[in-house]
C-alpha positions as CSV (number, residue, x, y, z in Angstrom):
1,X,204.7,19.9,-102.2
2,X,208.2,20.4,-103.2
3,X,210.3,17.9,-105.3
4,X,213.4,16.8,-102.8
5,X,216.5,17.8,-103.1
6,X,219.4,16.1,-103.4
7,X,221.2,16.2,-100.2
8,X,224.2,15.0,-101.0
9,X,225.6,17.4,-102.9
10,X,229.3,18.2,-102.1
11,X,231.8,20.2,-102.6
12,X,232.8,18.7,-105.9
13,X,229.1,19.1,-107.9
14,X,229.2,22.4,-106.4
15,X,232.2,24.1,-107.8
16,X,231.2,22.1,-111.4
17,X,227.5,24.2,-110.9
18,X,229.5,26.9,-110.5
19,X,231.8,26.3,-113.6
20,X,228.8,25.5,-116.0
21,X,226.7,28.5,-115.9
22,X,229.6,30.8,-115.6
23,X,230.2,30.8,-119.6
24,X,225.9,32.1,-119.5
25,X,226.6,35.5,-118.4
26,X,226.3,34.4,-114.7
27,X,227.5,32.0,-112.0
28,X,225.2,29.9,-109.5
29,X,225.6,27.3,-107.0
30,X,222.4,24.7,-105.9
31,X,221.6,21.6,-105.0
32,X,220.0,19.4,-107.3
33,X,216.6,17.7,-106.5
34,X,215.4,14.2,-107.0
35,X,211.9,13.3,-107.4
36,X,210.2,10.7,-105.8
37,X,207.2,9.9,-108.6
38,X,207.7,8.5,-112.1
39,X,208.6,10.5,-114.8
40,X,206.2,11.3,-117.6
41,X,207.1,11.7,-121.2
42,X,208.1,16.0,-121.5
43,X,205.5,17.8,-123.9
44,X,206.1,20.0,-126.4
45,X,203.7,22.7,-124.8
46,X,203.6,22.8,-120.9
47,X,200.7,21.2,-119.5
48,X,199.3,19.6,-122.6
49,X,198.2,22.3,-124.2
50,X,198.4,25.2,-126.9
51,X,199.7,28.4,-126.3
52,X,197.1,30.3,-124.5
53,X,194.9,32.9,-126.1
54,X,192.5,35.5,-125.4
55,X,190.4,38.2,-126.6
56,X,193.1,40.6,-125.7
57,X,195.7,38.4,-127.7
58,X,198.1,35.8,-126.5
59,X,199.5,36.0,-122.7
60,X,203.0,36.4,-121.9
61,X,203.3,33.2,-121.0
62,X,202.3,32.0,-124.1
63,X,205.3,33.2,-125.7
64,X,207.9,31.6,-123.1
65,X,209.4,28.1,-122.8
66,X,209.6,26.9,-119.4
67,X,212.4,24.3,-117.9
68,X,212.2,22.3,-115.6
69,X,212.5,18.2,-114.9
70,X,211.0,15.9,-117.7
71,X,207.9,15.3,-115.2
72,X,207.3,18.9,-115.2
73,X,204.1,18.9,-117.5
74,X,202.3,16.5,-115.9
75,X,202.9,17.3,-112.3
76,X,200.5,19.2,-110.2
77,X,203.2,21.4,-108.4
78,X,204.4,21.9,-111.8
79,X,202.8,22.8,-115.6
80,X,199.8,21.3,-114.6
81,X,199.1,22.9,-111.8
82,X,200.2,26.5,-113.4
83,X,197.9,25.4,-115.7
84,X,195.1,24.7,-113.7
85,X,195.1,27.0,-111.0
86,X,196.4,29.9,-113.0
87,X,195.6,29.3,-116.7
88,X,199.1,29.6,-117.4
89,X,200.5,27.7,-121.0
90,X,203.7,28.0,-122.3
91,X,204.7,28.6,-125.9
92,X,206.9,25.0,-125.3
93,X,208.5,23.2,-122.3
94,X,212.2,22.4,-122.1
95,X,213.1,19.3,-120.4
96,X,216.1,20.2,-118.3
97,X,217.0,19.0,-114.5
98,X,215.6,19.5,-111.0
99,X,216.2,23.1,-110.1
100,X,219.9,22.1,-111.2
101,X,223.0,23.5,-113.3
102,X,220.9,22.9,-116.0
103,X,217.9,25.0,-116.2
104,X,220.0,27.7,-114.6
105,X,222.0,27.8,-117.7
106,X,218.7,27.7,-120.1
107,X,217.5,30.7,-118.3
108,X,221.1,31.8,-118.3
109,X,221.1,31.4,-122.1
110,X,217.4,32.7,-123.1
111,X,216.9,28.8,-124.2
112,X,213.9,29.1,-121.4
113,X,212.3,32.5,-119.8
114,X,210.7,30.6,-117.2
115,X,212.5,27.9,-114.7
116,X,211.8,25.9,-111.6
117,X,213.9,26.0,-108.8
118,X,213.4,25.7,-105.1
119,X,212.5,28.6,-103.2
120,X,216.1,29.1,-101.1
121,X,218.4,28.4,-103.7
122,X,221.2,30.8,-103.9
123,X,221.5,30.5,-107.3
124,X,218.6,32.7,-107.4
125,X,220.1,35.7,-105.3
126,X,223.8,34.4,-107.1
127,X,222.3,35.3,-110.8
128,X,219.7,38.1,-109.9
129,X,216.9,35.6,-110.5
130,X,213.5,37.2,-109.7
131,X,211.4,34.5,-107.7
132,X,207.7,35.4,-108.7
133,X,204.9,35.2,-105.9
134,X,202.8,32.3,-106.1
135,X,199.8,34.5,-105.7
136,X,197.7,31.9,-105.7
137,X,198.8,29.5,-103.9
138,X,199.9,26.4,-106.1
139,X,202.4,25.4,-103.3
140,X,201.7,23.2,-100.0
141,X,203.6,25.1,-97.1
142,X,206.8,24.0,-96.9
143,X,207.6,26.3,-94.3
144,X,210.6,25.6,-92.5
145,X,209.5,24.7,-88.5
146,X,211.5,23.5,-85.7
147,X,210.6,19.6,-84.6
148,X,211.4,18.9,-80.7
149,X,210.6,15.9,-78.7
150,X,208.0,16.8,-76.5
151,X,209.9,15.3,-73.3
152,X,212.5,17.7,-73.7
153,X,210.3,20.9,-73.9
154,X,208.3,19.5,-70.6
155,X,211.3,19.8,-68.7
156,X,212.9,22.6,-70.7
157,X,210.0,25.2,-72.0
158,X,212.4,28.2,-72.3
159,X,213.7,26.4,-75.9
160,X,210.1,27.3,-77.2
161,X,211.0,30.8,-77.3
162,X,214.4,30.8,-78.1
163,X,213.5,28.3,-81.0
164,X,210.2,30.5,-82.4
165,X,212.7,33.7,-82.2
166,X,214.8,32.2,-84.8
167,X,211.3,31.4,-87.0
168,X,210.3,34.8,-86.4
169,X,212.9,36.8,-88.2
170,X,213.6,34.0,-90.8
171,X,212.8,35.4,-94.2
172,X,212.6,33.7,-97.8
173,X,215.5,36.4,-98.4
174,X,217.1,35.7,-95.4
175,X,217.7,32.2,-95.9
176,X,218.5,32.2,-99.3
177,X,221.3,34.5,-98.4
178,X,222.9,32.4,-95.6
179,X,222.8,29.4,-98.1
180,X,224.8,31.9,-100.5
181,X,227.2,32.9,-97.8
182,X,228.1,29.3,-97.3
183,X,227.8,27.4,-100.7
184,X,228.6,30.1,-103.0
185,X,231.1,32.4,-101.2
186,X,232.6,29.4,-99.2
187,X,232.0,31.4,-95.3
188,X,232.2,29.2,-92.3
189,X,228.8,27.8,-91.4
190,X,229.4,29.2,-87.8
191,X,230.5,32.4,-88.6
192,X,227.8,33.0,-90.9
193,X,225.3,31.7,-88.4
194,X,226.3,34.0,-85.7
195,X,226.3,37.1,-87.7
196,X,222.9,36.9,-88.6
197,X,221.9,35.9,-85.3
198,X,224.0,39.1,-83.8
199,X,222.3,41.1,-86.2
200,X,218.6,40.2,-85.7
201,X,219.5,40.6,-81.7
202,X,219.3,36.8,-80.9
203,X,222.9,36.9,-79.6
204,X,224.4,37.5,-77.6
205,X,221.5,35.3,-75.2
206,X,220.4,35.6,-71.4
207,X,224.1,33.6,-70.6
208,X,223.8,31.1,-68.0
209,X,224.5,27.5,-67.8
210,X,223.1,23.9,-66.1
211,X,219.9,24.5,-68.0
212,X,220.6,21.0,-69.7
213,X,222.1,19.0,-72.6
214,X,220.4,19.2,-76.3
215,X,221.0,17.3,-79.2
216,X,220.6,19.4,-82.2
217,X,220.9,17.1,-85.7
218,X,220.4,17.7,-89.7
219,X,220.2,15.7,-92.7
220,X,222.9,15.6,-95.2
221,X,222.2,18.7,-97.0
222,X,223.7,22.5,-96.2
223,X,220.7,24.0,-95.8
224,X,219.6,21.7,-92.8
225,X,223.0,22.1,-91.1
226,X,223.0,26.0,-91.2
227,X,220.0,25.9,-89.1
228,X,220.8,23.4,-87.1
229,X,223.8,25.7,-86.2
230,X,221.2,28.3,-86.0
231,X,219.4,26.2,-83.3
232,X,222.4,25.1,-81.3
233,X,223.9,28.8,-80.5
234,X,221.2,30.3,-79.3
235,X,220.7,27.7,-77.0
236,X,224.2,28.0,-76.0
237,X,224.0,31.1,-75.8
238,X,221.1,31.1,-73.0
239,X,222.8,28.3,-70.9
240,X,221.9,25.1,-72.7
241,X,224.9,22.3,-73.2
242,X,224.6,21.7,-77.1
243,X,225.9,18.5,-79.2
244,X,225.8,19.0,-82.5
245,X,224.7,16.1,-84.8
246,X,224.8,17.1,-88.1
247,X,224.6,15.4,-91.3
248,X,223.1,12.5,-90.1
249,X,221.5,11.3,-93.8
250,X,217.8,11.9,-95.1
251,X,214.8,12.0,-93.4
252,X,214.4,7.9,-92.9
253,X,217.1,8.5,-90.9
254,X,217.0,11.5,-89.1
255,X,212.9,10.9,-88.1
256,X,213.7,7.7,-86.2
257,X,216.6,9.3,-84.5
258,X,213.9,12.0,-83.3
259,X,211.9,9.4,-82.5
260,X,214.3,7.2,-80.2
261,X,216.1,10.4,-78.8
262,X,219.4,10.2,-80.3
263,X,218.4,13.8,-81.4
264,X,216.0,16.2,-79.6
265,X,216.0,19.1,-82.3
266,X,215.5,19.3,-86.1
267,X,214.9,22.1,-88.6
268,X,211.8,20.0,-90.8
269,X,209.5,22.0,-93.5
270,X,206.1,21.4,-92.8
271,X,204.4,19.6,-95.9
272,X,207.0,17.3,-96.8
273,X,207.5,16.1,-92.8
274,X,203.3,16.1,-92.4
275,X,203.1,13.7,-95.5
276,X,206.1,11.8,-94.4
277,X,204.3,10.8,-90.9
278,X,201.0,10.5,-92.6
279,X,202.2,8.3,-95.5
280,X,201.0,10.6,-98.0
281,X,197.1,11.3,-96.5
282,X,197.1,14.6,-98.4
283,X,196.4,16.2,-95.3
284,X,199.0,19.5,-96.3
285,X,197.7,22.8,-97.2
286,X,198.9,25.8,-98.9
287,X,197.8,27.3,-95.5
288,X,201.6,27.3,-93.1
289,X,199.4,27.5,-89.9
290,X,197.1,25.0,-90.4
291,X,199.3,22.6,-92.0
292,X,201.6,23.2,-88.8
293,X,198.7,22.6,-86.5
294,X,197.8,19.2,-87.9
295,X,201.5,18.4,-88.0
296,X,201.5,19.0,-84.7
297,X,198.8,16.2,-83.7
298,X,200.5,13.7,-86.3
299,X,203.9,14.6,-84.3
300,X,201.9,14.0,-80.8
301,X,201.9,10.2,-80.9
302,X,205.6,10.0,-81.9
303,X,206.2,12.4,-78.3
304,X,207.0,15.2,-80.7
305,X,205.8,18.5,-81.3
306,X,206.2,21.1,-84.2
307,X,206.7,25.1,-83.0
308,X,206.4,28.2,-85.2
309,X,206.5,27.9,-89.1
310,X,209.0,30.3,-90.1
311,X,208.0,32.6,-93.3
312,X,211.0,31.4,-95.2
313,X,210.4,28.2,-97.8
314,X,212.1,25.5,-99.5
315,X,209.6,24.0,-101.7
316,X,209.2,24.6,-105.9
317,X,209.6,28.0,-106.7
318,X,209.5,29.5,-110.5
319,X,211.9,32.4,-111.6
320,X,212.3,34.4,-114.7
321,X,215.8,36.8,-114.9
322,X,215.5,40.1,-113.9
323,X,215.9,41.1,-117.5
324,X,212.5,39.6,-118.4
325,X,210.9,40.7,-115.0
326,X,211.6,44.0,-115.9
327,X,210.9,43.6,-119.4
328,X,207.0,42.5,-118.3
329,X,206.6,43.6,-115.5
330,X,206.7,40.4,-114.0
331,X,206.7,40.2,-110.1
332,X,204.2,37.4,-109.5
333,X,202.6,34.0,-111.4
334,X,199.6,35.5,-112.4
335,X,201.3,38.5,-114.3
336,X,202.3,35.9,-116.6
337,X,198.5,35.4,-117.7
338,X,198.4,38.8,-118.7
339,X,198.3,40.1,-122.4
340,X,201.6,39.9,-124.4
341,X,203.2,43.8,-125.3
């Protein structure tokens, strides 16, 4: 599962994000993380071990640092599990931040060749970060999916559609370039929300109006209120009444209002909310469909349901510069197990 992010970024910490990895050769903007479990101690080599060899000599990885939080080597959405489910070791880990300012600037800088960020993050499309495949599936699906209360699709099932269309043509691409648009090159979140709608033929809508009143919400965070704006104008757009609630706080906040109705729509990402509801059963899978169909009978005794899973993610993610992708190759986590030039 993905460490959180921070939503409370503002403008502020952004344009300082900004400022520190310009003087690296590149500029970024994200939002930093926080993690929920206790740190550990960082290691000298990532994942508790030495450098990797084989009979065809030492891997690539084995000659790379990787950054990322202090946690990093003991996690198993981290060094660990690169370790384990990969047999990925780094030459050395380098304690930085949560997909922050930090570890852009040690990729930046060649302190790192490896980094972990989350999946959207513009700063990966700002600084021509390549974001490897996770081949293998290390990652829980932290799809991005639509949450509605259940009432509201009974008496309104026409939102099913016009909410899975959005999930349909939402790529990992897609959505790391409308959180670009509107944290890095300062768009209006409207605007930017209605051009890639016009363009992936979801406006304009079927027109209308009287179909009823919606309220779409979001947490704190800019991600979450770009597709809630997503959400509320193609309903508008096909005759639906839309209040925007947006930045409402973090998910103890926003869930209950789901819950009691003071919203009726939220963009959630699969894992995280199925572990939320379960209080951390374990019940996620690397699997988006399956995780989204046991969300779904979690949701049911709240009245809520879950729709389509969109392909776009916001959940760890580990990138290298395209300088070093190119260099080896690189295009997904397992190429880094492969033999050193």
């Amino acid at each position: 599962m993905r460490l959180f992010r921070n939503v409370a970024l503002g403008a502020a910490s952004l344009a300082l994000i900004v400022g520190a990895c310009t003087s690296g050769g590149g500029n970024s903007s994200t939002s930093s993380p926080s993690t929920s479990a206790a740190s550990a101690s960082p290691s000298s080599s990532a994942g508790g071990a030495s450098p990797s060899t084989a009979a065809s000599g030492p891997s690539i990885a084995s000659t790379m640092v990787l950054a990322g939080p202090p946690e990093c080597p003991n996690r198993p959405f981290c060094a660990k599990g690169l370790k384990d489910k990969y047999g990925i070791t780094f030459k050395d880990f380098k304690a930085t931040d949560v997909g922050g300012p930090i570890t852009i600037r040690a990729l930046i800088q060649n302190d790192a060749q490896v980094g972990l960020l989350l999946t959207s993050d513009p700063a990966i499309t700002t600084n021509n970060f390549v974001l490897l495949q996770d081949d293998k599936q290390l990652q829980l699906a932290d799809n991005l999916i639509p949450v509605v209360r259940q009432d509201v699709l009974d008496k309104s099932p026409g939102i099913k559609d016009l909410l899975n269309g959005i999930s349909a043509k939402l790529t990992q691409e897609a959505l790391t370039d409308l959180n670009k648009q509107v944290t890095v090159d300062q768009k209006n979140t409207p605007d930017v929300a209605k051009a890639w709608l016009t363009t992936n033929g979801l406006l304009p809508g079927a027109g209308g109006s009287g179909k009823g009143s919606i309220k779409v919400g979001s947490t704190n965070f800019y991600e979450q209120e770009i597709l809630g704006e997503l959400f509320s104008q193609v309903l508008e757009a096909n005759g639906y009444t839309v209040e925007r609630k947006f930045q409402l706080g973090n998910r103890e906040v926003v869930y209950p209002a789901l819950k009691s109705g003071q919203i009726d729509v939220v963009a959630e990402y699969a894992a995280t909310l199925l572990e939320f509801v379960n209080k951390g059963a374990g019940e996620a899978t690397t699997d988006a469909n399956a995780t989204a169909e046991k969300l779904r009978t979690r949701l049911a005794t709240d009245k809520l349901t879950a729709l389509d899973p969109a392909a776009a993610t916001d959940q760890n993610g580990f990138v290298v510069t395209k300088q070093t992708a190119d260099k080896y190759s690189l295009t997904k986590l397992s190429d880094l197990t492969k033999p050193a030039p």
